[in-house]
N, C-alpha and C positions, 0 to 999 in steps of 0.2 A: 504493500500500500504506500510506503515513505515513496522506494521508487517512483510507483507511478506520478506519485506527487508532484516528484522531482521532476520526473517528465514535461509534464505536464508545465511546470512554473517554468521552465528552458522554452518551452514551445512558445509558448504567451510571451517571454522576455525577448523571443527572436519575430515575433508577430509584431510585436512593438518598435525593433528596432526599423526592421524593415518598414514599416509604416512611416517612422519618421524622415526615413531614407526618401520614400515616397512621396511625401510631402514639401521635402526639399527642389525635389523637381519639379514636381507641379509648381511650386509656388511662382517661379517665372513666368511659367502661362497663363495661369489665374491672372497674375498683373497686366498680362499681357491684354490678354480678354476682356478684362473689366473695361480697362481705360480703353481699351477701342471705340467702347460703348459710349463713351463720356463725352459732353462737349468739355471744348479747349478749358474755360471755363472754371469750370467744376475741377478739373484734375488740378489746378493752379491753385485753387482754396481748399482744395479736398487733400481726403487721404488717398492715398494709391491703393491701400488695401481693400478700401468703401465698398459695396457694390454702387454701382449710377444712382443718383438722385432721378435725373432726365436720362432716359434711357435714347439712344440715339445712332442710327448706321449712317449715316453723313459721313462720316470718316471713311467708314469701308471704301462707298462710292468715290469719295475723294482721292484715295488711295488709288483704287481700281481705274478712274478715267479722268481724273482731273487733276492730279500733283504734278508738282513742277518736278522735273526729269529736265537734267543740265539743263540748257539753253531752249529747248523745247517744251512746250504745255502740254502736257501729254498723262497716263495714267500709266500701270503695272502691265495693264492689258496686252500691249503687242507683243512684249518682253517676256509677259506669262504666256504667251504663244510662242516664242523663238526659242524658250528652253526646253519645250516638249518636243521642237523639231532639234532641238539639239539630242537630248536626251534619248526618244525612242529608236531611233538609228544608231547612235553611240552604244549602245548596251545591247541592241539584238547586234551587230558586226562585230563588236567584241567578243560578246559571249560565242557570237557562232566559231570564230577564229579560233579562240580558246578552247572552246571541244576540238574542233579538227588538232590542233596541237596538242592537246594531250591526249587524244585516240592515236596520231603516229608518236609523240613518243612513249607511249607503254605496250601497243601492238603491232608495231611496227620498226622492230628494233635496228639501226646501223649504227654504222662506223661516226661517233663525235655525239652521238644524243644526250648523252648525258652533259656533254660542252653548251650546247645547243639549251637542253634544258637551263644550264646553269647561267649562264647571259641574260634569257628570258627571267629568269629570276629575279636576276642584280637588275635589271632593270625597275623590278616593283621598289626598290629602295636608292632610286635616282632621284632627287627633290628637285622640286617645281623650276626652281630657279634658275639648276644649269642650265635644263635645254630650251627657256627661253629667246637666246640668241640662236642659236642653230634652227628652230622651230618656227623663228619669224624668217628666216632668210629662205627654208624652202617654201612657208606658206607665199613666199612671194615672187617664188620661181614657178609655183604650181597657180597663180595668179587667182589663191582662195584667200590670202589676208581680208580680215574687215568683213567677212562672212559667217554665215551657221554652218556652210558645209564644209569651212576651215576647221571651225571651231569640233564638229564630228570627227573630222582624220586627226587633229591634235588627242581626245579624250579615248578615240578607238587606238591611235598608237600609244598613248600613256596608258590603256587599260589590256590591252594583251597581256602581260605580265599575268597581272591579278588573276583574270580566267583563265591563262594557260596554269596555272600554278594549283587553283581549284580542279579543275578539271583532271589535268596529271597524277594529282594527289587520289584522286577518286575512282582512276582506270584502272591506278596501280596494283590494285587489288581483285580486279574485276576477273568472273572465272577465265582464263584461258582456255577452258575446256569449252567454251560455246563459241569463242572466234574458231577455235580449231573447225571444229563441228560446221562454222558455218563454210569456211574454207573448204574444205570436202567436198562438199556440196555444191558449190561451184559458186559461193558469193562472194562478187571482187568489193575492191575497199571501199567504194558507197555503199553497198550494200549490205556489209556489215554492219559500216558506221548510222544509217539509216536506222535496218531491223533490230540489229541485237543491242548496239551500246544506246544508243539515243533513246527508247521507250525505256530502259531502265535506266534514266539518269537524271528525271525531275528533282531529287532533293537537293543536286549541285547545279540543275540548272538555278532553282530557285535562289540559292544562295549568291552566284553568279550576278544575276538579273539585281537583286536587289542591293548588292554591292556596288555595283554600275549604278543603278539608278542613283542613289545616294549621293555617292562620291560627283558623279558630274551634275546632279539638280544644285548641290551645296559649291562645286566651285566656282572660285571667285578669280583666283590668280588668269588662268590661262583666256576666259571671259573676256576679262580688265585687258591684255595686252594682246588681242589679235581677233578682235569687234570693234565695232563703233556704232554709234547710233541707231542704225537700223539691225543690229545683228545684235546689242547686247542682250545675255540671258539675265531671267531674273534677279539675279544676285550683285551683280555690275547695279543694275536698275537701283534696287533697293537703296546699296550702298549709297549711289550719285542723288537719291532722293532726300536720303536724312542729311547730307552734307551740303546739297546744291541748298538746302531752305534759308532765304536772307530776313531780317527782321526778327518776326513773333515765329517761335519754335511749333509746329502742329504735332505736339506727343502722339495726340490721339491717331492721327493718321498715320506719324512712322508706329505705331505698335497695329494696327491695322495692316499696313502693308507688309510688316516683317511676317505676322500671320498670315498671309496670302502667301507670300513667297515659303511657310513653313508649311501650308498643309498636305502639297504632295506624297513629301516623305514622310509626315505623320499617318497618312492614310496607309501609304505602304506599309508602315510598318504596326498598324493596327491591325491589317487584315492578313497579313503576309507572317508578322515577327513569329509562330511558332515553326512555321515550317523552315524561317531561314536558321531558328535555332537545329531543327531536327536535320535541315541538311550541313548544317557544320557537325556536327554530331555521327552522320552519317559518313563524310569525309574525311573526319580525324579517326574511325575505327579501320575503314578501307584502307588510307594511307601508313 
């Protein structure tokens, strides 16, 4: 009985902490949320913490099509559109590259794969900043600077690493007895790669996808230096919107707009976060 006691008061002590762990996070969105709601107003005599006296989406919409964005009068809007063309092609070409590289190198073994492997690797720990210079000189030999579809071949070659590395990890274990099988049989390497490895390989695509999506809905560096006005993605936007404000500061609308530009990847990762846990999960027992 002491035991289960004991049990029992550990559980509740770890309920608690975790609760307050919990609360620590939310509590920037809360703020975030509320005051979106607020006029200017109110947040300037109020508390941050308040809910709304005046309840109010002025901001949202202000945010959304009418904030000042640099030198242009403009809203989040085109920019919440130019990162979803950035985005959805960036993360399905990477991820697809990424499987085919880690399908030839664990079933298709030659002379240097593991070299090959290892480069592709040192690549996921190349920071943003080197290839900067080398990155704007072809994006302007390849005549995509100042574009979204620059900005795609920048995010799909900084994101090969990542999915080749996933995906490697996750073939590396994969039966050889059913490539054999399929080879026998007479199926050449689409065909493998199509029937056998690819329907058994949702839990790393899932994690794949949702690591791409992230990583490029969130950056900012590569955006900022190889877009311009018509091409930048959300996050460029955002930034030039809280900094470009001259005068009266509009809290209400930068926490507004900062929650537009966050709900992508919140939704991702509400609808999506058990399975990206179960495919890391999945990938770290295979590998």
């Amino acid at each position: 009985m002491a035991k289960a006691s004991r049990n029992r008061a550990s559980r509740w002590l770890l309920y608690g902490i975790l609760c307050i762990f919990a609360l620590c996070f939310l509590l920037p969105i809360y703020v975030m949320a509320v005051n979106s709601l607020k006029p200017l107003d109110e947040i300037r005599s109020g508390d941050l913490m308040h809910l709304p006296i005046e309840w109010t989406l002025e901001p949202w919409r202000s945010a959304w099509s009418t904030a000042q964005i640099g030198v242009q009068a403009t809203g989040l809007k085109p920019y919440f559109l130019n990162s979803f063309l950035l985005v959805i092609p960036a993360v399905l070409i990477s991820t697809a590259i990424g499987a085919v590289n880690g399908y030839i190198l664990t079933q298709y073994r030659f002379k240097g794969a593991n070299v090959v492997f290892a480069m592709l690797l040192f690549s996921v720990f190349i920071p943003f900043q080197i290839v900067l210079i080398p990155m704007a000189r072809t994006l302007g030999a390849l005549g995509l600077a100042g574009t979204v579809t620059g900005l795609v071949f920048v995010n799909v070659v900084y994101g090969i690493g990542f999915t080749t590395l996933f995906f490697r990890n996750y073939y590396e274990a994969f039966p050889p007895e059913l490539v054999r099988s399929a080879r026998m049989d007479g199926a050449g390497f689409w065909g493998i790669f199509g029937r056998i490895l690819l329907p058994n390989s949702a839990p790393i695509i899932v994690v794949a996808v949702i690591w791409q999506f992230t990583n490029i809905w969130n950056e900012f560096l590569f955006g900022a230096s190889f877009s311009d006005y018509s091409s930048f993605p959300i996050t460029v936007a955002l930034n030039n919107l809280v900094n470009s404000s001259t005068g009266v500061k509009e809290y209400n609308v930068h926490f507004a707009a900062a929650f537009i530009a966050a709900i992508p990847t919140l939704v991702v990762y509400v609808l999506s976060g058990k399975y990206f846990v179960r495919g890391l999960m999945a990938g770290s027992v295979k590998g």
